[in-house]
C-alpha positions, 0 to 999 in steps of 0.5 A: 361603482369605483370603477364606473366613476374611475375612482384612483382606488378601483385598480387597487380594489380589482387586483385585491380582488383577484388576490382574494379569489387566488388564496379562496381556490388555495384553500378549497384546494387543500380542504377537497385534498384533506377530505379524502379520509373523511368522504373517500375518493375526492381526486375528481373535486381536487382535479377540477379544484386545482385547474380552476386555481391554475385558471385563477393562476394565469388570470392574476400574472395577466392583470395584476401587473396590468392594473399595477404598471399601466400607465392607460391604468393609471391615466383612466382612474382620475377621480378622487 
């Protein structure tokens, strides 16, 4: 909703979002890494754990500095 009505807070909303998604692949990363004593061989659910936290990675250096620097960023979201 923020962002259709370009309100100034959108960007700030978007990237605390990517932030939130990071630290929540962080996390399921170290509880499938921790499970392994518990339900035997979980290397595969680390494995794919891990590559979806480097996606995430690569998605938050892409836009977070876009939606931080931007000056079309900062020119689209207007609204108060």
């Amino acid at each position: 909703m923020f962002y259709f009505r370009k309100k100034k807070r959108a960007p700030h909303l978007f990237v605390g979002l990517i932030l939130f998604y990071l630290i929540l692949n962080m996390i399921d990363l170290l509880a499938w890494a921790s499970f392994d004593n518990l339900f035997g061989d979980t290397s595969q659910y680390v494995k794919q754990s891990g590559l979806s936290l480097l996606h995430t990675c690569i998605t938050a250096m892409i836009w977070v500095p876009y939606f931080r620097l931007s000056e079309r960023v900062k020119n689209t979201f207007v609204n108060e």
